[in-house]
PDB file of N, CA, C and O in Angstrom, chain B, residues numbered from 101:
ATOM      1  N   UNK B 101     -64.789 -16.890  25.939  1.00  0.00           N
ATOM      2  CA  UNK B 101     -63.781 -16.522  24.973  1.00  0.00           C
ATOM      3  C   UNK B 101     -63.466 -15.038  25.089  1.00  0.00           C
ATOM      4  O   UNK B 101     -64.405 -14.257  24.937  1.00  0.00           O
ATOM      5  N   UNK B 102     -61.752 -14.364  25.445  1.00  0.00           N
ATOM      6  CA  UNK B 102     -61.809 -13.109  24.541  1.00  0.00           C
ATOM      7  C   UNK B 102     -61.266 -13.062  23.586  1.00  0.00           C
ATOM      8  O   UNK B 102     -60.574 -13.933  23.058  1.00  0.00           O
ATOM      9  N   UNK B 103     -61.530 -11.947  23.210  1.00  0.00           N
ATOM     10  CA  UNK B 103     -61.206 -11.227  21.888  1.00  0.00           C
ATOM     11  C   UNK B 103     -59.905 -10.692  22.576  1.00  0.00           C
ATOM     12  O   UNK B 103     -60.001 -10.334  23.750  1.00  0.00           O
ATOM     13  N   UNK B 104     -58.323 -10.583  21.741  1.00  0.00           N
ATOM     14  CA  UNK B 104     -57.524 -10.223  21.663  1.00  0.00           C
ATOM     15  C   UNK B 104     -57.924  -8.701  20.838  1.00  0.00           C
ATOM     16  O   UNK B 104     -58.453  -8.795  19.731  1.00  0.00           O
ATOM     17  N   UNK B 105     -57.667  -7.400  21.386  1.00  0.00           N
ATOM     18  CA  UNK B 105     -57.746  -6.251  20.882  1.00  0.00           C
ATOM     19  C   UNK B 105     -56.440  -5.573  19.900  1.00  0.00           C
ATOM     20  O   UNK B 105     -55.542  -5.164  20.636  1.00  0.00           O
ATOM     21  N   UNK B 106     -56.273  -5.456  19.059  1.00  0.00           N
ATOM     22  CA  UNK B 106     -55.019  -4.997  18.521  1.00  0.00           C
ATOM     23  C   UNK B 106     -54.995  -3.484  19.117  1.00  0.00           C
ATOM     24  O   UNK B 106     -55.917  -2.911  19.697  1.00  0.00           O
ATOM     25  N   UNK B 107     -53.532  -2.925  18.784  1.00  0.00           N
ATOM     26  CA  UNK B 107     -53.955  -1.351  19.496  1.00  0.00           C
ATOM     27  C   UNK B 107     -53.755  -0.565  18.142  1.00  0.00           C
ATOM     28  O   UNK B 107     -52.824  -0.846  17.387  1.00  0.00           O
ATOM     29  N   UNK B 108     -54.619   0.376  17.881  1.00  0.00           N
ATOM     30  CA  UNK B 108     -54.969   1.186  17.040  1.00  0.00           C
ATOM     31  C   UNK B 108     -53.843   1.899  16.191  1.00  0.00           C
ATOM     32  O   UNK B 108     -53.209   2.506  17.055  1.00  0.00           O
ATOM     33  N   UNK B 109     -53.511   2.044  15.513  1.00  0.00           N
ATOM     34  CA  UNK B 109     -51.761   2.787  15.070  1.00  0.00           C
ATOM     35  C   UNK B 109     -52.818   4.171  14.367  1.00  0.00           C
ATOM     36  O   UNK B 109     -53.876   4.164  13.737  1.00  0.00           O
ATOM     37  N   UNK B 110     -52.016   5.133  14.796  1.00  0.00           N
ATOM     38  CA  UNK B 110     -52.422   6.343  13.862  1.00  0.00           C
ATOM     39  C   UNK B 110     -52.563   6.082  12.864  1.00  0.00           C
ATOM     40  O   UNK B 110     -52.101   5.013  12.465  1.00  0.00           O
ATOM     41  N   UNK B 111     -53.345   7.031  11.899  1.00  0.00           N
ATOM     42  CA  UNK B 111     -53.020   6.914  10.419  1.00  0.00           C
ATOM     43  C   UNK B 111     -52.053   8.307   9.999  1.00  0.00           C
ATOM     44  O   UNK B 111     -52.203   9.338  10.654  1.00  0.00           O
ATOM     45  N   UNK B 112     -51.184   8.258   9.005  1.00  0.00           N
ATOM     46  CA  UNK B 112     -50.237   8.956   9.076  1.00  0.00           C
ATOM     47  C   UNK B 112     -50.450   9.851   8.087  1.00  0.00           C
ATOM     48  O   UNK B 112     -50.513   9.452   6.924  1.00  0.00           O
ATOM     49  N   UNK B 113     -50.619  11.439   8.459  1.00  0.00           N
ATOM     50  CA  UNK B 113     -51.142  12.429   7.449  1.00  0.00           C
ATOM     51  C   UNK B 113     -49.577  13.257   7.169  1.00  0.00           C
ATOM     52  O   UNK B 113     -48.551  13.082   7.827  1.00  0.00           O
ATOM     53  N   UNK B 114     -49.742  14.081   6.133  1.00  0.00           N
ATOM     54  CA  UNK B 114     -48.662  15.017   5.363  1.00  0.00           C
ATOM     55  C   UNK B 114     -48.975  16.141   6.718  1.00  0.00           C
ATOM     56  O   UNK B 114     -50.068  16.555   7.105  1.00  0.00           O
ATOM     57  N   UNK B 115     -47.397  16.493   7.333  1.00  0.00           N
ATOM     58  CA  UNK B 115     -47.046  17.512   8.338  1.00  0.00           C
ATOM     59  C   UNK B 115     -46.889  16.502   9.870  1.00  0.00           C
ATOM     60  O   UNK B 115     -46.174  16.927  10.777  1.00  0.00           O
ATOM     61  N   UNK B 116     -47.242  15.864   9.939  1.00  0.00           N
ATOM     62  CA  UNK B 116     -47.041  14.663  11.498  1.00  0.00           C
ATOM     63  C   UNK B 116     -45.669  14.873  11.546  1.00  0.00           C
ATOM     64  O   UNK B 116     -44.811  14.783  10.667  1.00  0.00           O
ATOM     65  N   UNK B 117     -45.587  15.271  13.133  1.00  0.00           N
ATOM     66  CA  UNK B 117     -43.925  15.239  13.792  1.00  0.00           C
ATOM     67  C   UNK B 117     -44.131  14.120  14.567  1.00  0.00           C
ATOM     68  O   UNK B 117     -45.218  14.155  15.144  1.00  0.00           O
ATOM     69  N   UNK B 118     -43.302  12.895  14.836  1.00  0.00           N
ATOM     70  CA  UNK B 118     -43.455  12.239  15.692  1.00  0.00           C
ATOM     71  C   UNK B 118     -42.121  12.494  16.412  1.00  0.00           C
ATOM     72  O   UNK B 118     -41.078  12.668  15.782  1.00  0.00           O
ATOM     73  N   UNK B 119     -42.211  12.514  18.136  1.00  0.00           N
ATOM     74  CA  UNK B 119     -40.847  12.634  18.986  1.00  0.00           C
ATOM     75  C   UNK B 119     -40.748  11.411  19.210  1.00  0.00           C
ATOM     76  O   UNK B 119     -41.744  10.698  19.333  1.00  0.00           O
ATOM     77  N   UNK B 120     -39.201  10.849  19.324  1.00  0.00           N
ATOM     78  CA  UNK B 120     -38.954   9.403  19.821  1.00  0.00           C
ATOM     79  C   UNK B 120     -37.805  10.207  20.782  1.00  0.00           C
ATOM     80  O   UNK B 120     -37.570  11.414  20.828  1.00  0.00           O
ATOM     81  N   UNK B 121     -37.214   9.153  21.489  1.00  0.00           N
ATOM     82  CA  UNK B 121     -35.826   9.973  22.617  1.00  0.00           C
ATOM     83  C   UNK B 121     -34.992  10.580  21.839  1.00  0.00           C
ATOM     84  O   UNK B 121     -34.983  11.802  21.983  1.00  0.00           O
ATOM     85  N   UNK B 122     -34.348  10.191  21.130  1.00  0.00           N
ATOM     86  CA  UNK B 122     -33.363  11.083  20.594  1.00  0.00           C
ATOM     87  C   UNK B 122     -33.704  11.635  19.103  1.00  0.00           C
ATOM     88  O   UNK B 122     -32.704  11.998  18.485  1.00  0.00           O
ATOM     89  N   UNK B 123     -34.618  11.728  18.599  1.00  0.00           N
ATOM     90  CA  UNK B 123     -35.047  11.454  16.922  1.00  0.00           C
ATOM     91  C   UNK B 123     -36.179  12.068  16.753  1.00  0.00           C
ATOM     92  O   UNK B 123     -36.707  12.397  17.815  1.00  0.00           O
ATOM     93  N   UNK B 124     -36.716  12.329  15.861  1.00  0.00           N
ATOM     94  CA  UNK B 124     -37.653  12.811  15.254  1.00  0.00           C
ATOM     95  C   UNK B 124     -38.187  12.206  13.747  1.00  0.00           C
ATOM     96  O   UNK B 124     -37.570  11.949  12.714  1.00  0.00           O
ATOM     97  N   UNK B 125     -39.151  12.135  13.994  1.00  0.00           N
ATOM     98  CA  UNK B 125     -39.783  11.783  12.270  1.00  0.00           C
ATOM     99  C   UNK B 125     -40.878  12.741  11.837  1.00  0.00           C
ATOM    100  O   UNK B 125     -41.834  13.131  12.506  1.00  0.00           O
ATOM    101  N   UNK B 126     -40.516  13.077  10.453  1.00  0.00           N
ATOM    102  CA  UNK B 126     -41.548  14.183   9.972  1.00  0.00           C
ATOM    103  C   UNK B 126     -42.450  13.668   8.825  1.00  0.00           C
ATOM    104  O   UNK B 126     -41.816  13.447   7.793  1.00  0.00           O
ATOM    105  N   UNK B 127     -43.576  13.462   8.768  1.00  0.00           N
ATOM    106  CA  UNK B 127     -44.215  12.400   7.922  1.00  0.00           C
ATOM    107  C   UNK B 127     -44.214  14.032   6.413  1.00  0.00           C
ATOM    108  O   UNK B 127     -44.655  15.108   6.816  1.00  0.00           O
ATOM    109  N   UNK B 128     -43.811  13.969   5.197  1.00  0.00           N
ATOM    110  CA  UNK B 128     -43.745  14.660   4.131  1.00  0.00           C
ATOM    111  C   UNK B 128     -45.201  14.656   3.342  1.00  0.00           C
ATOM    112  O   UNK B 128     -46.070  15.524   3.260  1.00  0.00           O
ATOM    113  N   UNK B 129     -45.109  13.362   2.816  1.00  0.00           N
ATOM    114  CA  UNK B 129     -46.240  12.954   2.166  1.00  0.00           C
ATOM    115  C   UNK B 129     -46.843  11.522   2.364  1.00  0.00           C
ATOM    116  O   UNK B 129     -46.016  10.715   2.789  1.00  0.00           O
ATOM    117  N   UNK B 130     -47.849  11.128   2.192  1.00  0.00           N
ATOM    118  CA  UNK B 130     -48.554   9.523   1.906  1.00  0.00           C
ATOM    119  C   UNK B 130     -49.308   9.113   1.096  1.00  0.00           C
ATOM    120  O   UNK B 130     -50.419   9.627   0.963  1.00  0.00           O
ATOM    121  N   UNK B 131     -49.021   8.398   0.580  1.00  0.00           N
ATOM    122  CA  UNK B 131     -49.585   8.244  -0.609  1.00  0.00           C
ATOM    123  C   UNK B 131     -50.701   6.573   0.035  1.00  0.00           C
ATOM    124  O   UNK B 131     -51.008   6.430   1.218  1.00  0.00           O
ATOM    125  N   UNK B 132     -50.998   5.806  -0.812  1.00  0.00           N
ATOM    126  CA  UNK B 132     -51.745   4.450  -1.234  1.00  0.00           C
ATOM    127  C   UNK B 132     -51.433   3.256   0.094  1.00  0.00           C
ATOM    128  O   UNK B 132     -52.099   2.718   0.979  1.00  0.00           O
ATOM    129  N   UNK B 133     -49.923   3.234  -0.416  1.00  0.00           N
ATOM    130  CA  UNK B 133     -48.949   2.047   0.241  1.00  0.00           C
ATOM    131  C   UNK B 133     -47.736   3.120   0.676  1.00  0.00           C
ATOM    132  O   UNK B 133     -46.963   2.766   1.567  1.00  0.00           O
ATOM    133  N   UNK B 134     -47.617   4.074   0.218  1.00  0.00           N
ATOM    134  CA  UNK B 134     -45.876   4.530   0.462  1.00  0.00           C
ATOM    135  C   UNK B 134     -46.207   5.874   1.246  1.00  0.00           C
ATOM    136  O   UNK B 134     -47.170   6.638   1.193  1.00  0.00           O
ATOM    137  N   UNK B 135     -45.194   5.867   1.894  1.00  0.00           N
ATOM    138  CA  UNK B 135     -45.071   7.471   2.562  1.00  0.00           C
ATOM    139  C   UNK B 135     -43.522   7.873   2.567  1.00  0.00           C
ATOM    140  O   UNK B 135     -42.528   7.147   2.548  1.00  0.00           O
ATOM    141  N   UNK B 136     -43.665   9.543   2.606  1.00  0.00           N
ATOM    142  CA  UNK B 136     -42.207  10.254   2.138  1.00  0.00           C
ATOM    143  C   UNK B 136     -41.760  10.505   4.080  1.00  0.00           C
ATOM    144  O   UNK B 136     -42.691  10.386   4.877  1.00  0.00           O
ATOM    145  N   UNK B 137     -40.998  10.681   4.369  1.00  0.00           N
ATOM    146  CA  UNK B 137     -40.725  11.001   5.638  1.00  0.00           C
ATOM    147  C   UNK B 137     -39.469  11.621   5.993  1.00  0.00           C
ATOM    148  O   UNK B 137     -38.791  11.723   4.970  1.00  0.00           O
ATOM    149  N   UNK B 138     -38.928  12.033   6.908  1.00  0.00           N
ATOM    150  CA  UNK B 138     -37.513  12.625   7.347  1.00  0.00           C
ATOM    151  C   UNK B 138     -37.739  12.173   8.847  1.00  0.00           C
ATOM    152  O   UNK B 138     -38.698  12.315   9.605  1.00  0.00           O
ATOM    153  N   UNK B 139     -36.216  11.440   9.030  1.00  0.00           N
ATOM    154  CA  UNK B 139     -36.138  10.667  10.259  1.00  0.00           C
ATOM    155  C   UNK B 139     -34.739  12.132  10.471  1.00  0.00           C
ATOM    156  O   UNK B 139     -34.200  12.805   9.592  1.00  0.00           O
ATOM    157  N   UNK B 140     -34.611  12.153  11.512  1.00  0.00           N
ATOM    158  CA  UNK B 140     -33.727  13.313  12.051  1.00  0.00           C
ATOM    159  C   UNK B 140     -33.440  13.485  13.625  1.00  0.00           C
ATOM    160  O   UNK B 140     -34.266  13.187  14.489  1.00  0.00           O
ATOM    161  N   UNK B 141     -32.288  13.955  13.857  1.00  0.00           N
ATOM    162  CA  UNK B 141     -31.789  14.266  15.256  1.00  0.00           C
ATOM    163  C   UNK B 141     -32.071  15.576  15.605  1.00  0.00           C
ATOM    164  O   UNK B 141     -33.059  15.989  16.212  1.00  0.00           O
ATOM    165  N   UNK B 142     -30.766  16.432  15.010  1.00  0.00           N
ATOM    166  CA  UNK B 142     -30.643  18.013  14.941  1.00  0.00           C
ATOM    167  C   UNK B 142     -30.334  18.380  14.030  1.00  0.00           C
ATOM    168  O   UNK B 142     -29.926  19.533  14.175  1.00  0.00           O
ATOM    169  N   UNK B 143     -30.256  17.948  12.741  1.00  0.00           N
ATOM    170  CA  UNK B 143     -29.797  18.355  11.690  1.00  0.00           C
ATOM    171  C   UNK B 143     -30.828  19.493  11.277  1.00  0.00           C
ATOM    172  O   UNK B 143     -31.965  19.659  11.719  1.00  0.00           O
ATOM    173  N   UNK B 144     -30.229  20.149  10.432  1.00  0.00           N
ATOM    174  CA  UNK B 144     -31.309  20.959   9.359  1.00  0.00           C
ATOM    175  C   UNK B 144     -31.401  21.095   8.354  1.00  0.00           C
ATOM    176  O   UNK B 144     -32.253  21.893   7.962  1.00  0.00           O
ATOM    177  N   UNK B 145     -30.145  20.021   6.907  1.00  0.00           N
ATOM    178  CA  UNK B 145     -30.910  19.238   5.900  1.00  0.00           C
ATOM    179  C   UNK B 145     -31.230  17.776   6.336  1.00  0.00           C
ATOM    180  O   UNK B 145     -30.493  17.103   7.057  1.00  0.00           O
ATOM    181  N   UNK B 146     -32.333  17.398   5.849  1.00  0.00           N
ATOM    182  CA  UNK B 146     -31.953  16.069   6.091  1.00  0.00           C
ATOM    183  C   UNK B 146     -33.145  15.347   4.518  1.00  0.00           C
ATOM    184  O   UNK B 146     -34.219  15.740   4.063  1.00  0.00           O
ATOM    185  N   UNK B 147     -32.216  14.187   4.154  1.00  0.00           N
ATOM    186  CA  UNK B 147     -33.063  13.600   2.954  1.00  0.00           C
ATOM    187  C   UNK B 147     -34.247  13.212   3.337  1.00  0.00           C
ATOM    188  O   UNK B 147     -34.535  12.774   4.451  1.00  0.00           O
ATOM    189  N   UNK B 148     -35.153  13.408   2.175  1.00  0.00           N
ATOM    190  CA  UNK B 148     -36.345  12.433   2.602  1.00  0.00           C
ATOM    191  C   UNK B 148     -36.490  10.872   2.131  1.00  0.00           C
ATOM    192  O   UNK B 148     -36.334  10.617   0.937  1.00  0.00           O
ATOM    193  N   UNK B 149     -36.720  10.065   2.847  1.00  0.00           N
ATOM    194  CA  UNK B 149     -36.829   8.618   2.774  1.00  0.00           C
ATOM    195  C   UNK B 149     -37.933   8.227   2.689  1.00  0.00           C
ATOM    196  O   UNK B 149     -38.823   8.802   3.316  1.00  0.00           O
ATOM    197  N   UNK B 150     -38.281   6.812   1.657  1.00  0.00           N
ATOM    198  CA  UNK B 150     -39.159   6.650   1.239  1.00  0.00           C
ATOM    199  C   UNK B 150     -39.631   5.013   2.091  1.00  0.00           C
ATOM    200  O   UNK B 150     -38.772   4.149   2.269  1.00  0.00           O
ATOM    201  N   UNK B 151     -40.988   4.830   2.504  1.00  0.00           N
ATOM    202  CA  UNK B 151     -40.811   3.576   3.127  1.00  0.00           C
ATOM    203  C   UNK B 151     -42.233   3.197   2.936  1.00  0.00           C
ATOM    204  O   UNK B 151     -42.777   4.154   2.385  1.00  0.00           O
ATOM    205  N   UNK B 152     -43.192   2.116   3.167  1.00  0.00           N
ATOM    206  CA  UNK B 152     -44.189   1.436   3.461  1.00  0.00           C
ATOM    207  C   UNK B 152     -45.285   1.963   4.548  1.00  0.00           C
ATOM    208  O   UNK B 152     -45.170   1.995   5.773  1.00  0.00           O
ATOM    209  N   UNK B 153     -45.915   2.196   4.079  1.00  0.00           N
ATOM    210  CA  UNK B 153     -47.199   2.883   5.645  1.00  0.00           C
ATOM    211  C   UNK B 153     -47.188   2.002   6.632  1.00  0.00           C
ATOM    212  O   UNK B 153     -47.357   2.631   7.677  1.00  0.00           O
ATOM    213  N   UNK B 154     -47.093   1.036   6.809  1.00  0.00           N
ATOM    214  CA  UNK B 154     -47.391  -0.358   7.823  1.00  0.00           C
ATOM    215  C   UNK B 154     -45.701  -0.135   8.481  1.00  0.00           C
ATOM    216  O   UNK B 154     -45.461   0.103   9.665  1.00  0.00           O
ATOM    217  N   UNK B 155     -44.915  -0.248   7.650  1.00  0.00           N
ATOM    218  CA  UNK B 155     -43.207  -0.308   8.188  1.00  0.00           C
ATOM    219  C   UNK B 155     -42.886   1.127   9.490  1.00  0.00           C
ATOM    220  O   UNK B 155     -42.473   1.339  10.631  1.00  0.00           O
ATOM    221  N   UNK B 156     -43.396   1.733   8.364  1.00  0.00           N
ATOM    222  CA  UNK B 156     -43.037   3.118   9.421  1.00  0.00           C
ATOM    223  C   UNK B 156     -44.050   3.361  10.474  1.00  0.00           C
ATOM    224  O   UNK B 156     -43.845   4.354  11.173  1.00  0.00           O
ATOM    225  N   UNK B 157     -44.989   2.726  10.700  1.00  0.00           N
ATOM    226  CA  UNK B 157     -46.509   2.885  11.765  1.00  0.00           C
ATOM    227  C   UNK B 157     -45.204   1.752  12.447  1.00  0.00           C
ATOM    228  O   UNK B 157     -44.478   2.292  13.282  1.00  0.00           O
ATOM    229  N   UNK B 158     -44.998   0.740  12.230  1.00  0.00           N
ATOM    230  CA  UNK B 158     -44.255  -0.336  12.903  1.00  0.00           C
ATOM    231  C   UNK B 158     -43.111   0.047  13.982  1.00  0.00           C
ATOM    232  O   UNK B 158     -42.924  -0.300  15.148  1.00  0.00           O
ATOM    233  N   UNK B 159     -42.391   0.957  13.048  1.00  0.00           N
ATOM    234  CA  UNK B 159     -41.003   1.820  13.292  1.00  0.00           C
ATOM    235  C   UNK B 159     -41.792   2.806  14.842  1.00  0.00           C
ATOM    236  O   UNK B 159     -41.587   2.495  16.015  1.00  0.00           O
ATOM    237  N   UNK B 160     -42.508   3.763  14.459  1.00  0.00           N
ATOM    238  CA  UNK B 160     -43.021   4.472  15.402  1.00  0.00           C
ATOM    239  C   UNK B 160     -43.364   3.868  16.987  1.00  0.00           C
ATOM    240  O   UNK B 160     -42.990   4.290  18.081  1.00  0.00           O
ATOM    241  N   UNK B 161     -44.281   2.640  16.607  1.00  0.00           N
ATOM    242  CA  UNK B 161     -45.071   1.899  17.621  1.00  0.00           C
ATOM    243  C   UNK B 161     -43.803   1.068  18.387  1.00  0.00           C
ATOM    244  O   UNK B 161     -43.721   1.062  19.616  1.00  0.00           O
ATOM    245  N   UNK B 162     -43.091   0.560  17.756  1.00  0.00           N
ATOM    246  CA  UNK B 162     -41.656  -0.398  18.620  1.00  0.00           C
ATOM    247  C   UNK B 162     -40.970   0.919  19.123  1.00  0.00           C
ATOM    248  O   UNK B 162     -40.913   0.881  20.352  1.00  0.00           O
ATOM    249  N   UNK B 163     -40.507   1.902  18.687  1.00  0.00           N
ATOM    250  CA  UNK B 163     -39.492   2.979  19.378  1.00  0.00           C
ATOM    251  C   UNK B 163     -40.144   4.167  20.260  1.00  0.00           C
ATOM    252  O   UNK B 163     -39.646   5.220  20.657  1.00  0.00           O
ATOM    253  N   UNK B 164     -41.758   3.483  20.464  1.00  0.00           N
ATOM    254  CA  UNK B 164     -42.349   4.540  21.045  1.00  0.00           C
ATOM    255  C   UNK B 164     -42.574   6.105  21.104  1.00  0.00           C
ATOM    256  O   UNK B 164     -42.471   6.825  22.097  1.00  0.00           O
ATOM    257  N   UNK B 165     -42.972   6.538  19.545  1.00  0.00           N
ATOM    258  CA  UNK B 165     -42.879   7.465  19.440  1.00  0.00           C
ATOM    259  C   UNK B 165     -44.303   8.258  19.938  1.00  0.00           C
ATOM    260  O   UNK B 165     -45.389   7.687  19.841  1.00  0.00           O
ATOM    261  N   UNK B 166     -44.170   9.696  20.506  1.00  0.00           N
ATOM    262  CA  UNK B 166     -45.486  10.294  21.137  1.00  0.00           C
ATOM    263  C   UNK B 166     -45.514  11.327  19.561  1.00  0.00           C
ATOM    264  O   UNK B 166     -44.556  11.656  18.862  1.00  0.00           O
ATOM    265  N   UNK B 167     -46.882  11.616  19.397  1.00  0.00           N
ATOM    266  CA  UNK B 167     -47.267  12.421  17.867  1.00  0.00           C
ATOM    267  C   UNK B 167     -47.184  14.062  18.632  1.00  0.00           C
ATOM    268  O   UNK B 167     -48.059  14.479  19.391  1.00  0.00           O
ATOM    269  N   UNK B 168     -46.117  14.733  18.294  1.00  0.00           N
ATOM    270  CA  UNK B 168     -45.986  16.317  18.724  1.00  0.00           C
ATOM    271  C   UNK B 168     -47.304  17.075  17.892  1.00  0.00           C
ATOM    272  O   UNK B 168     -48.403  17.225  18.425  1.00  0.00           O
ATOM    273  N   UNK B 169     -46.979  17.527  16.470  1.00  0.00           N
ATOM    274  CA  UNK B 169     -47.787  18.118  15.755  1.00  0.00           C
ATOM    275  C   UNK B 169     -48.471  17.477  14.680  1.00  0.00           C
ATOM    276  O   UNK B 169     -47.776  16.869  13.866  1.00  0.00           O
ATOM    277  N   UNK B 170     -50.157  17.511  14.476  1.00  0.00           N
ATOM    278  CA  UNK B 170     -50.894  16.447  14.238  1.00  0.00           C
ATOM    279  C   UNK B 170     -50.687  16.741  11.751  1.00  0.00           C
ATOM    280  O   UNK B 170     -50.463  15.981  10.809  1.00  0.00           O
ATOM    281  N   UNK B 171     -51.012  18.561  11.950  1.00  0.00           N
ATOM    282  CA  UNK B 171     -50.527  18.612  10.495  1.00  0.00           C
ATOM    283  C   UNK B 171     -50.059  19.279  10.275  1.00  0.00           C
ATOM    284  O   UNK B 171     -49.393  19.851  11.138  1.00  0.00           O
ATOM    285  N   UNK B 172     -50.057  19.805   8.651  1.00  0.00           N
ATOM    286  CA  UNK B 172     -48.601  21.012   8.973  1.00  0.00           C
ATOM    287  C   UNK B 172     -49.127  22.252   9.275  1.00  0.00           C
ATOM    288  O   UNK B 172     -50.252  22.497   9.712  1.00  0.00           O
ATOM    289  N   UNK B 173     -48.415  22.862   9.064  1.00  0.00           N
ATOM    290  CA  UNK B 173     -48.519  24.789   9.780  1.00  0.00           C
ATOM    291  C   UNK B 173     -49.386  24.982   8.325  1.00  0.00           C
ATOM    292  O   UNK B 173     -49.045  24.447   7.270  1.00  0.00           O
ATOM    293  N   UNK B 174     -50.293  25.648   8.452  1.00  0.00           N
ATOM    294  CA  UNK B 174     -51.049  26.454   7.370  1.00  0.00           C
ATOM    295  C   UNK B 174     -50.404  27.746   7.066  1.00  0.00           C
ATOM    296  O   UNK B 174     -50.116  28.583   7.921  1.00  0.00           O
ATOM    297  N   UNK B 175     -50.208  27.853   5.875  1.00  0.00           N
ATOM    298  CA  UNK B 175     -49.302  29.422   5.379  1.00  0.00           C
ATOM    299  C   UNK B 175     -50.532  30.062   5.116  1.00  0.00           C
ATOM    300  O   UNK B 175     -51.606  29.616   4.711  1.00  0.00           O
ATOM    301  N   UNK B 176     -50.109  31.361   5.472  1.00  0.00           N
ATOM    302  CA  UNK B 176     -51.372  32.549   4.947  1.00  0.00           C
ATOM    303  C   UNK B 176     -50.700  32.806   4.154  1.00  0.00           C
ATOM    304  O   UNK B 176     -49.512  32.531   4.318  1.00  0.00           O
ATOM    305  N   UNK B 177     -51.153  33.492   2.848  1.00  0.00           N
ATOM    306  CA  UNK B 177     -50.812  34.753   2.277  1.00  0.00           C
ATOM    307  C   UNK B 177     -51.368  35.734   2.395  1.00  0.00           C
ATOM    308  O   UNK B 177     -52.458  36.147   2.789  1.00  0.00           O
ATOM    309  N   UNK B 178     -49.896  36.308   1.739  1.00  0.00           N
ATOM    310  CA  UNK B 178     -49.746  37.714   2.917  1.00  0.00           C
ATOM    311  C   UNK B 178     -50.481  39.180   1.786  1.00  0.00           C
ATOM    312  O   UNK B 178     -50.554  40.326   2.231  1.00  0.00           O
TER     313      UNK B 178
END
């Protein structure tokens, strides 16, 4: 018998850039079940959208996204 392996999906932290070909996703916040995100091209407002942790791991994994920056930039004060 084998075992069928599933493949591992990130878990999705506050500051994650993911690159897809033309797009970008910026993970905002995550909460329980929900996460805040910004899906984007080149813009420089863009709304944040609200979706399912499993949906958007889904979204990532089908459009093949590679993870650029893992969290966000740490601010010093100055």
């Amino acid at each position: 018998m084998t075992k069928s392996k599933k493949p591992l999906l990130v878990p999705l932290a506050k500051g994650q850039l993911w690159k897809m070909d033309d797009k970008h996703i910026e993970i905002m916040e995550v909460g329980k079940t929900l996460t805040h995100y910004r899906l984007f091209q080149n813009q420089k407002r863009v709304p944040i959208s609200l979706g399912g942790i499993s949906a958007v791991q889904a979204y990532l994994k089908t459009n093949g996204a590679k993870l650029i920056r893992k969290t966000a930039p740490v601010k010093v004060a100055a």
